[in-house]
DOTI-424822 format. One record per residue (C-alpha): residue in one letter; residue number from 1; x, y, z. Coordinates in steps of 0.25 Angstrom, whole numbers. Example, Ala and Ser with C-alpha at 12.3 -4.5 7.8 and 13.67 -1.06 7.14 Angstrom:
BEGIN
ATOM / A / 1 / 49 / -18 / 31
ATOM / S / 2 / 55 / -4 / 29
END
This chain:
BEGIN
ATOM / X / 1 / 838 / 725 / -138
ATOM / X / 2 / 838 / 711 / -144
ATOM / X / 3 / 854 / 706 / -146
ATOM / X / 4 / 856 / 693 / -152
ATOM / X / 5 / 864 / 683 / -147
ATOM / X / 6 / 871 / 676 / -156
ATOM / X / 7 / 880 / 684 / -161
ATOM / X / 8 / 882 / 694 / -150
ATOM / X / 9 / 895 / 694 / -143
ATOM / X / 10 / 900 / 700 / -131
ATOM / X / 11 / 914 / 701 / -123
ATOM / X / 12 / 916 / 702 / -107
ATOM / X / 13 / 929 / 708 / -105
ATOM / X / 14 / 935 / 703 / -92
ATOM / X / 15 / 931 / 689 / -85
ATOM / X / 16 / 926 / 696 / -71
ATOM / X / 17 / 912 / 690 / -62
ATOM / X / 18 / 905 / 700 / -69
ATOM / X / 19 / 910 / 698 / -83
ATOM / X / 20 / 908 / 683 / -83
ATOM / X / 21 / 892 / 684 / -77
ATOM / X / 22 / 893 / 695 / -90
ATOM / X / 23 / 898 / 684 / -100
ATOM / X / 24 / 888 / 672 / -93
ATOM / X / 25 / 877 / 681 / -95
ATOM / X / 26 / 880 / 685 / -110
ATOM / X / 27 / 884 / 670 / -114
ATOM / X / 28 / 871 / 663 / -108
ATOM / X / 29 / 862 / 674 / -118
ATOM / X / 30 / 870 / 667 / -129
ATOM / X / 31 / 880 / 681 / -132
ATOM / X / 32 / 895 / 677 / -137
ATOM / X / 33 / 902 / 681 / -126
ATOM / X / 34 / 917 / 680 / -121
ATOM / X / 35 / 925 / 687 / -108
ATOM / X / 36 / 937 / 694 / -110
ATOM / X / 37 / 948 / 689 / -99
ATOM / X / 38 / 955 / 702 / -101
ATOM / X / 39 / 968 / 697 / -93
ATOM / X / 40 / 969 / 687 / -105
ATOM / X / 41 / 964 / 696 / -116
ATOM / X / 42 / 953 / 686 / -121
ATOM / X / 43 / 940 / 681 / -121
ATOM / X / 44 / 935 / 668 / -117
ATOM / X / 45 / 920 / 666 / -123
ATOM / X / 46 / 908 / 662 / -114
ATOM / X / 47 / 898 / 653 / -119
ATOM / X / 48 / 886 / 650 / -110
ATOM / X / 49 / 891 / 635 / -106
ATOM / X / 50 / 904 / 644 / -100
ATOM / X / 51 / 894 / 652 / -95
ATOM / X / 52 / 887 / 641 / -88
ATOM / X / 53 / 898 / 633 / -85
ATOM / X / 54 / 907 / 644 / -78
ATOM / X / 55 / 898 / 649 / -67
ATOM / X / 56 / 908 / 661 / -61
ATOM / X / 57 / 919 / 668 / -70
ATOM / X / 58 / 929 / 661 / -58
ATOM / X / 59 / 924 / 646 / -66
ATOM / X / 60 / 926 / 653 / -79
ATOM / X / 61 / 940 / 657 / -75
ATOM / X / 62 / 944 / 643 / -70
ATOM / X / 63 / 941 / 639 / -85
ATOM / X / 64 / 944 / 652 / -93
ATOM / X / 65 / 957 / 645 / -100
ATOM / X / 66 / 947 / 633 / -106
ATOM / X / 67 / 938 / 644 / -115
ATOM / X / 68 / 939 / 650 / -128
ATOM / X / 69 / 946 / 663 / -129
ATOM / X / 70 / 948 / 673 / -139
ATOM / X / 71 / 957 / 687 / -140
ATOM / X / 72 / 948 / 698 / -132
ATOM / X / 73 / 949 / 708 / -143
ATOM / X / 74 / 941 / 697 / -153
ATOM / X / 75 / 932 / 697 / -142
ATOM / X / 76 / 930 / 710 / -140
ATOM / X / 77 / 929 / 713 / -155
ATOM / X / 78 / 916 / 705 / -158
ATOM / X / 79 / 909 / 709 / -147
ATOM / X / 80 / 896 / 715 / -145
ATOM / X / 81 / 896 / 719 / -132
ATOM / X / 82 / 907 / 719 / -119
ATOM / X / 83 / 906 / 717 / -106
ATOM / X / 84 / 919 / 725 / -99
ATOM / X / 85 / 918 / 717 / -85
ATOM / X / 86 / 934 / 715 / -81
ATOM / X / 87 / 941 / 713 / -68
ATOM / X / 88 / 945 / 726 / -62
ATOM / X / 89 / 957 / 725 / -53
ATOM / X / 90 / 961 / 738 / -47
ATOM / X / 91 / 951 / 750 / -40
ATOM / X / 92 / 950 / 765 / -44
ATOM / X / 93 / 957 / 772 / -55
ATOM / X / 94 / 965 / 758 / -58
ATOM / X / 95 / 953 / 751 / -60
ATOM / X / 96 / 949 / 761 / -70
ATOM / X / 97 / 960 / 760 / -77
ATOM / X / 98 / 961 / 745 / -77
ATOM / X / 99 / 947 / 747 / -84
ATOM / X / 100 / 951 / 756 / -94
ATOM / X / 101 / 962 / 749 / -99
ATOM / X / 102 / 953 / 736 / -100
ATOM / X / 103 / 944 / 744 / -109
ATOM / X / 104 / 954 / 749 / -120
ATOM / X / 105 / 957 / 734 / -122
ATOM / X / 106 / 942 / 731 / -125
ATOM / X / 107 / 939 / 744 / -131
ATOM / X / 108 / 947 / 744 / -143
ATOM / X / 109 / 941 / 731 / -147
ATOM / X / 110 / 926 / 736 / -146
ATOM / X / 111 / 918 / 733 / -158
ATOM / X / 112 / 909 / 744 / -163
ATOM / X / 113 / 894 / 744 / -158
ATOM / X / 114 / 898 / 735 / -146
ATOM / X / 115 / 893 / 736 / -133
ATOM / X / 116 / 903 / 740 / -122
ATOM / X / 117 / 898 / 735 / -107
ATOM / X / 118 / 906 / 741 / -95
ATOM / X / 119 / 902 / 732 / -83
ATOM / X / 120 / 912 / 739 / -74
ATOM / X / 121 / 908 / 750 / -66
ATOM / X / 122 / 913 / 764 / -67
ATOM / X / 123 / 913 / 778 / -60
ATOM / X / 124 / 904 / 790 / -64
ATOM / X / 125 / 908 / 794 / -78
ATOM / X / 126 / 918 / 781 / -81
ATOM / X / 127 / 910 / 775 / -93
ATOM / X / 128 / 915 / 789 / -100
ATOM / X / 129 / 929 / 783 / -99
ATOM / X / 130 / 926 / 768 / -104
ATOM / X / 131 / 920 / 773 / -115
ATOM / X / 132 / 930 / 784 / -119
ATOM / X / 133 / 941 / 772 / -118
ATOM / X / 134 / 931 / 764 / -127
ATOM / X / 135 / 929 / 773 / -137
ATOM / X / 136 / 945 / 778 / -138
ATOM / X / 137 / 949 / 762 / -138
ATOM / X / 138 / 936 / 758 / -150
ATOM / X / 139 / 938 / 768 / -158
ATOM / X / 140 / 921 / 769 / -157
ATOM / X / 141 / 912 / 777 / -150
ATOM / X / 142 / 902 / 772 / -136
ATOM / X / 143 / 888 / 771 / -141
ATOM / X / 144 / 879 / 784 / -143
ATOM / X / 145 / 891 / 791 / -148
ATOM / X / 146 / 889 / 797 / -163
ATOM / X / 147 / 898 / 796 / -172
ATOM / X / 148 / 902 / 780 / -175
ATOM / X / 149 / 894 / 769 / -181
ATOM / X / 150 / 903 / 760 / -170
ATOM / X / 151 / 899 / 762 / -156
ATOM / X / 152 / 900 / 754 / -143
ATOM / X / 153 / 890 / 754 / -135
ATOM / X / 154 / 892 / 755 / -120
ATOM / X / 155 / 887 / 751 / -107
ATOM / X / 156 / 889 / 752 / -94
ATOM / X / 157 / 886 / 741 / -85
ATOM / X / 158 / 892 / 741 / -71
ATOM / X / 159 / 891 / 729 / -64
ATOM / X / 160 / 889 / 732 / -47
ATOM / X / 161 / 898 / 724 / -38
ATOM / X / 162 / 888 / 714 / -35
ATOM / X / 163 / 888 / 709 / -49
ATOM / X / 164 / 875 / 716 / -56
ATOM / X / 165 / 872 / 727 / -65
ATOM / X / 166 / 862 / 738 / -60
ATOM / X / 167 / 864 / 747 / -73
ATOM / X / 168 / 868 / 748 / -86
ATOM / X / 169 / 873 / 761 / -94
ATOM / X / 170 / 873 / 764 / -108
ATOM / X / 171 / 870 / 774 / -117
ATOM / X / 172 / 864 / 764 / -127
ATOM / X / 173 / 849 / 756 / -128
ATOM / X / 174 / 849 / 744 / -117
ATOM / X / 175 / 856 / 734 / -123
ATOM / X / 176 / 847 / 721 / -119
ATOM / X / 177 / 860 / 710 / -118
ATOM / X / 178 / 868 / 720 / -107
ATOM / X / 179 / 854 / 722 / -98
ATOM / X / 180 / 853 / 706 / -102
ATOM / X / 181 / 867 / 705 / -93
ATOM / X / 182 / 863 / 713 / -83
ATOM / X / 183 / 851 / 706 / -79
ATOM / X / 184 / 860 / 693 / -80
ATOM / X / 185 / 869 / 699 / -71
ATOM / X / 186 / 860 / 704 / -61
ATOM / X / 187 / 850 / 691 / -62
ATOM / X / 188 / 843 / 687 / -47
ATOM / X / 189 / 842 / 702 / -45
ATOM / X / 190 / 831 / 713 / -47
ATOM / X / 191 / 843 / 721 / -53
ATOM / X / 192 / 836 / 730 / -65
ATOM / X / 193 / 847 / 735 / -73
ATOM / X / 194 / 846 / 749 / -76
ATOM / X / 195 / 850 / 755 / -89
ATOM / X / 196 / 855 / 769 / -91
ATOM / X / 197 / 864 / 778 / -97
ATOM / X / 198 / 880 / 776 / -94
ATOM / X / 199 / 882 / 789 / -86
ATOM / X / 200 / 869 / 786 / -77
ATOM / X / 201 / 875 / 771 / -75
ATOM / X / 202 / 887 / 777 / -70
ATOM / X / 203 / 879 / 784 / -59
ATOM / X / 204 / 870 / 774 / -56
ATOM / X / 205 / 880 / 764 / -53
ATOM / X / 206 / 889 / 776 / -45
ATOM / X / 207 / 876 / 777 / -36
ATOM / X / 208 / 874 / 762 / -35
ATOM / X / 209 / 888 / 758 / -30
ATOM / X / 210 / 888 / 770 / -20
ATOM / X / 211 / 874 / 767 / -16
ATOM / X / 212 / 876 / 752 / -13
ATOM / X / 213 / 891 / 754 / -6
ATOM / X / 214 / 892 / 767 / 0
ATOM / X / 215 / 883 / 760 / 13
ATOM / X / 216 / 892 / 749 / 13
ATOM / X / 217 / 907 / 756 / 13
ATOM / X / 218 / 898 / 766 / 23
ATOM / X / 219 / 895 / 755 / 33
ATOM / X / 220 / 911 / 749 / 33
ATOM / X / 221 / 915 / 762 / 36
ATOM / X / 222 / 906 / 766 / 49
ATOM / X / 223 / 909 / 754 / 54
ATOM / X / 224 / 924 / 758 / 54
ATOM / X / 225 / 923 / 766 / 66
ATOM / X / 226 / 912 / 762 / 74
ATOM / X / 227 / 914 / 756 / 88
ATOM / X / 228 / 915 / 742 / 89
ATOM / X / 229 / 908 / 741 / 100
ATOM / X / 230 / 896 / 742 / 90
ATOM / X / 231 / 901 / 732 / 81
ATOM / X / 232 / 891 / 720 / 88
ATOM / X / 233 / 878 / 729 / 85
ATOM / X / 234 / 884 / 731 / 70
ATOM / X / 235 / 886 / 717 / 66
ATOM / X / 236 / 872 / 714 / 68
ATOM / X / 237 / 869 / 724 / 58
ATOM / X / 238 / 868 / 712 / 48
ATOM / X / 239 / 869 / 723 / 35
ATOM / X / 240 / 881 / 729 / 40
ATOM / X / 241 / 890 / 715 / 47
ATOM / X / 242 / 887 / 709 / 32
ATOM / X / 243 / 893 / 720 / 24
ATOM / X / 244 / 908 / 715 / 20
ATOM / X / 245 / 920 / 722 / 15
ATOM / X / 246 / 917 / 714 / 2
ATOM / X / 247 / 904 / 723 / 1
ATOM / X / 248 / 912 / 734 / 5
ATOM / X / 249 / 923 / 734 / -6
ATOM / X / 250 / 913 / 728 / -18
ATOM / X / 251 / 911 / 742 / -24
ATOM / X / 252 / 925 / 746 / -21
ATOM / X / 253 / 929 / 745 / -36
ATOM / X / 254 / 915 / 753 / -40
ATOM / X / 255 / 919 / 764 / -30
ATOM / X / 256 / 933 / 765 / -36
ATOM / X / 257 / 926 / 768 / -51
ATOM / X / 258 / 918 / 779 / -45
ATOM / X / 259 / 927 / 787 / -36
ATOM / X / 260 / 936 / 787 / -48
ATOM / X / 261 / 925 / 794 / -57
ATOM / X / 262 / 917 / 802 / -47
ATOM / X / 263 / 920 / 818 / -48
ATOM / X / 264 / 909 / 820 / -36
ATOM / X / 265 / 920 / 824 / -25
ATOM / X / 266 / 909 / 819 / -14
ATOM / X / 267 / 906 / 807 / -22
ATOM / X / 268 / 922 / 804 / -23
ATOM / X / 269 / 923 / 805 / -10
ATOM / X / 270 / 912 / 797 / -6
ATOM / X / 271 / 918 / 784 / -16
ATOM / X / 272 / 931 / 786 / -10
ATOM / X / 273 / 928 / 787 / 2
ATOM / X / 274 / 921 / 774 / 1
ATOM / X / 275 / 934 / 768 / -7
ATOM / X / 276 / 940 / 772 / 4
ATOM / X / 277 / 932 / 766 / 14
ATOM / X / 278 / 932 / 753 / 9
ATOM / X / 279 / 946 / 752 / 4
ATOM / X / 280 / 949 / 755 / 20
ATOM / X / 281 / 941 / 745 / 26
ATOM / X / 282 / 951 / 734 / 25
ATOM / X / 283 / 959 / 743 / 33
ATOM / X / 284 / 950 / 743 / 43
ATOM / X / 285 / 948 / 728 / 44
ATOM / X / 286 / 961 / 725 / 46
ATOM / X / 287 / 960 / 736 / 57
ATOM / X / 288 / 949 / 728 / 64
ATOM / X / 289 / 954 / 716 / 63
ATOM / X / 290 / 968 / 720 / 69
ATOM / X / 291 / 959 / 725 / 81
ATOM / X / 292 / 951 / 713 / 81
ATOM / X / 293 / 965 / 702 / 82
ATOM / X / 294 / 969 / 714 / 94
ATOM / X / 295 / 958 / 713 / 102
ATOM / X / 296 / 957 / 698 / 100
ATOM / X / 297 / 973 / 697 / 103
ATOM / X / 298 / 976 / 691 / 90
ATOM / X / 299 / 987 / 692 / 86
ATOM / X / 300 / 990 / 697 / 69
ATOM / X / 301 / 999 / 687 / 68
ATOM / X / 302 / 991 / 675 / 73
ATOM / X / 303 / 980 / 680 / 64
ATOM / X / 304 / 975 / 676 / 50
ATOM / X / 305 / 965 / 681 / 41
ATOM / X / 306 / 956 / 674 / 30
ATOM / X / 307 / 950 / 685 / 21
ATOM / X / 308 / 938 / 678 / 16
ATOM / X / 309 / 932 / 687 / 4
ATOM / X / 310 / 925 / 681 / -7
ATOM / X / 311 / 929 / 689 / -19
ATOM / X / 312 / 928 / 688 / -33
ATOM / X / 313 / 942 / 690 / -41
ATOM / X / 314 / 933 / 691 / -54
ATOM / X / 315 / 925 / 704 / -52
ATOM / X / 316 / 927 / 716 / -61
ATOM / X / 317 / 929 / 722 / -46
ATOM / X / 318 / 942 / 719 / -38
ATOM / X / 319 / 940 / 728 / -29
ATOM / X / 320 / 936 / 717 / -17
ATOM / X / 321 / 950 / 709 / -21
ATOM / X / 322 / 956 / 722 / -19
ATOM / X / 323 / 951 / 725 / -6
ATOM / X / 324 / 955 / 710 / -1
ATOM / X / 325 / 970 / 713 / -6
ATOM / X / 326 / 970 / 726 / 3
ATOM / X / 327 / 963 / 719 / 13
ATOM / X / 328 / 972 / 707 / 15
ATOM / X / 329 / 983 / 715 / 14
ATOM / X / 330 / 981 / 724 / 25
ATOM / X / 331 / 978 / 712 / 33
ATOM / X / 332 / 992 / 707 / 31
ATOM / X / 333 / 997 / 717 / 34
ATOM / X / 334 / 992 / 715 / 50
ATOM / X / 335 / 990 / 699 / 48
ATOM / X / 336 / 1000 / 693 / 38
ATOM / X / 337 / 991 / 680 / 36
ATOM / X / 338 / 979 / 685 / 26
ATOM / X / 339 / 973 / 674 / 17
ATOM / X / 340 / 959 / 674 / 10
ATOM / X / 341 / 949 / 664 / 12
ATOM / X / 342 / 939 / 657 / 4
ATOM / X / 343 / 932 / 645 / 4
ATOM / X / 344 / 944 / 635 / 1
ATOM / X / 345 / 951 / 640 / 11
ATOM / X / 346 / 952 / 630 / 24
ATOM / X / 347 / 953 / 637 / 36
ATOM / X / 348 / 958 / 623 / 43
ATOM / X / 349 / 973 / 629 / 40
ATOM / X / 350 / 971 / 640 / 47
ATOM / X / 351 / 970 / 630 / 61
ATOM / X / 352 / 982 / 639 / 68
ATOM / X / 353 / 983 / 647 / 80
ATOM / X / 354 / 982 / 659 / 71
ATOM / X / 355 / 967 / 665 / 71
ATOM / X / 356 / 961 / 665 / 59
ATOM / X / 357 / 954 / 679 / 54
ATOM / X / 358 / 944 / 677 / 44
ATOM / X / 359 / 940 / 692 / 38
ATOM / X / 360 / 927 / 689 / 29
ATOM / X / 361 / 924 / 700 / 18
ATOM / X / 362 / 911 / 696 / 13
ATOM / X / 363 / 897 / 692 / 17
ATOM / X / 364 / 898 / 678 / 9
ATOM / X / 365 / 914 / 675 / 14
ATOM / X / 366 / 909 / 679 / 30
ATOM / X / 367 / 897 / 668 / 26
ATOM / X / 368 / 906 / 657 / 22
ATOM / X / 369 / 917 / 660 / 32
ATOM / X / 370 / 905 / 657 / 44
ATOM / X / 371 / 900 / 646 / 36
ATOM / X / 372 / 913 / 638 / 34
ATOM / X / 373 / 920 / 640 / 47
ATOM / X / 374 / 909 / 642 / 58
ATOM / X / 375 / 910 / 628 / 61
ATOM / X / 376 / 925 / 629 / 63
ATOM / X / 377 / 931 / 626 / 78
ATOM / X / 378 / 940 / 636 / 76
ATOM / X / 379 / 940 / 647 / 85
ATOM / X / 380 / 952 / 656 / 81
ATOM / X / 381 / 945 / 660 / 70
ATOM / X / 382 / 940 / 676 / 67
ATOM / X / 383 / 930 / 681 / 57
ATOM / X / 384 / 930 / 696 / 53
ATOM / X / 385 / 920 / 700 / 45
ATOM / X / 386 / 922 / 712 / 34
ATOM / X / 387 / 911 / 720 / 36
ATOM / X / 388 / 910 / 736 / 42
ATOM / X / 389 / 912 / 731 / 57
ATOM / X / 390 / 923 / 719 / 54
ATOM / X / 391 / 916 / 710 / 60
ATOM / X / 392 / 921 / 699 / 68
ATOM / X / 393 / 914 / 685 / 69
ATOM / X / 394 / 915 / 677 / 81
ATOM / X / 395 / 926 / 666 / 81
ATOM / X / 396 / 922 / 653 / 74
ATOM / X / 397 / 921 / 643 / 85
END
């Protein structure tokens, strides 16, 4: 399908990692866009020098106040397609809700024969719901529906926690600009992005999140109770020691969507116990470092931790921020002194008699964590790493 550019207009609603790479993407083929900053209720337009100039949406934030806006509703009016890629901030059934209550704002200002694109993913059956609240709030009818000369078309177009789209669902013809932002989105990869019918999407992605994360929640939760008298022959399973609790909870918001749509008893109980697992090792953490400081006659209160976990406040996923928060705070609760880490942080203030705890939480931190400080004289110094066995590092010397 050919589209023609200069007069096609498209929306992004919500100013999220995955909604801006969206927005690049359509500004660079020439399309009118605009994000949708829904905390503000208006829409900032992108042209390709903003989409050349701002790398990340965190530069494009910095500089937000400096565009030109407009009232989202005008926005949403005169456009011909609309990306739906907001920050979620809860889990489970709020999340969902939180969703919901987004689309009723955007639904009701839909203009008839547009194109509808949900980037969010959902459980087995939820697409039934987004489109039942979209038709109730437009007044019109999803495409393939008989009856009204004014239909939205609809697709659904999950993107995966790693930030590319394996598959698209829509009961329509491929539409040639959404497979052009998928391959955008998924460029430097041999990703082929499979096209299919909205109910078979739904399945397909189910089977894909539980294929690539059910072996990682499995590994955490054997390592819980093994003996650590095994733990030296483990960490040398290189696979297994460079698997981090930010791998760990990067599907937690996916698994939340689908235990809250599955009706399969065994497959409910599989998801939750999965949610369950990985919502309970930050527990278990802070159990194994307790035992660590005993055994090493530290004292809590001579202690101080540095969590070092690289996350981005931007993604249409919280669920990584809200596993910090839970995690920090069932750290002060044992050490009162919890602080994050990043890469301004000078650990040269830290020179005390207290020893320094440093838990890092993913692949990349750990990296730059031995990279910075290996060369430091210190030797009061601890790193844990989060992975299935908790790792311990030897003392920077």
């Amino acid at each position: 399908m050919q589209y023609i550019v200069s007069i096609m207009k498209a929306v992004v609603y919500g100013v999220s990692t995955e909604g801006y790479s969206i927005a690049k993407a359509l500004a660079l083929k020439g399309i009118d866009v605009a994000m949708i900053d829904e905390g503000k209720g208006m829409a900032i337009s992108i042209k390709p020098d903003i989409a050349i100039s701002y790398v990340s949406v965190n530069a494009f934030l910095e500089d937000e106040q400096l565009l030109k806006f407009e009232p989202e509703s005008n926005a949403i009016e005169s456009a011909d397609y609309i990306f739906f890629t907001p920050i979620v901030k809860r889990l489970g059934q709020e999340a969902y809700n939180e969703i919901l209550g987004k689309l009723k704002v955007i639904a009701k200002h839909l203009k008839g024969n547009s194109t509808f694109v949900y980037c969010i993913p959902t459980g087995i059956g939820g697409n039934k719901d987004i489109l039942d609240i979209i038709e109730r709030a437009s007044g019109m009818n999803t495409a393939n529906k008989k009856g009204s000369s004014s239909n939205i078309n609809y697709c659904y177009m999950p993107i995966m926690p790693d930030g590319m789209v394996y598959i698209v669902g829509s009961n329509s013809k491929i539409d040639q600009l959404i497979y052009s932002v998928c391959e955008q989105l998924n460029m430097n990869t041999n990703i082929n992005v499979r096209y299919m019918d909205v109910d078979s999407a739904e399945i397909i992605y189910a089977i894909k999140v539980l294929a690539n994360y059910m072996p990682i929640v499995t590994s955490f939760e054997v390592c819980k109770g093994i003996d650590e008298s095994i733990y030296s022959t483990l960490i040398n399973e290189k696979w297994l020691s460079d698997v981090f609790i930010d791998d760990l909870t990067m599907a937690l918001f996916d698994m939340h969507m689908l235990a809250n749509s599955m009706e399969n008893s065994i497959l409910v109980h599989m998801v939750n116990n999965c949610i369950r697992s990985i919502e309970g090792y930050s527990k278990h953490l802070v159990d194994r470092i307790r035992q660590i400081l005993k055994r090493n006659d530290i004292r809590a209160s001579r202690t101080r931790i540095l969590i070092t976990w690289s996350i981005d406040s931007n993604s249409m996923r919280n669920d990584r921020m809200i596993t910090l928060t839970s995690l920090a705070s069932k750290l002060r609760d044992y050490i009162g002194e919890v602080n994050r880490y990043d890469n301004s942080t000078n650990i040269s203030i830290y020179h005390d008699e207290k020893t320094l705890l440093i838990l890092t939480c993913s692949r990349l931190d750990h990296e730059r964590v031995m990279s910075r400080y290996s060369k430091e004289g210190r030797d009061n110094v601890i790193i844990i790493k989060a992975n299935p066995m908790c790792e311990v590092v030897s003392k920077i010397k």
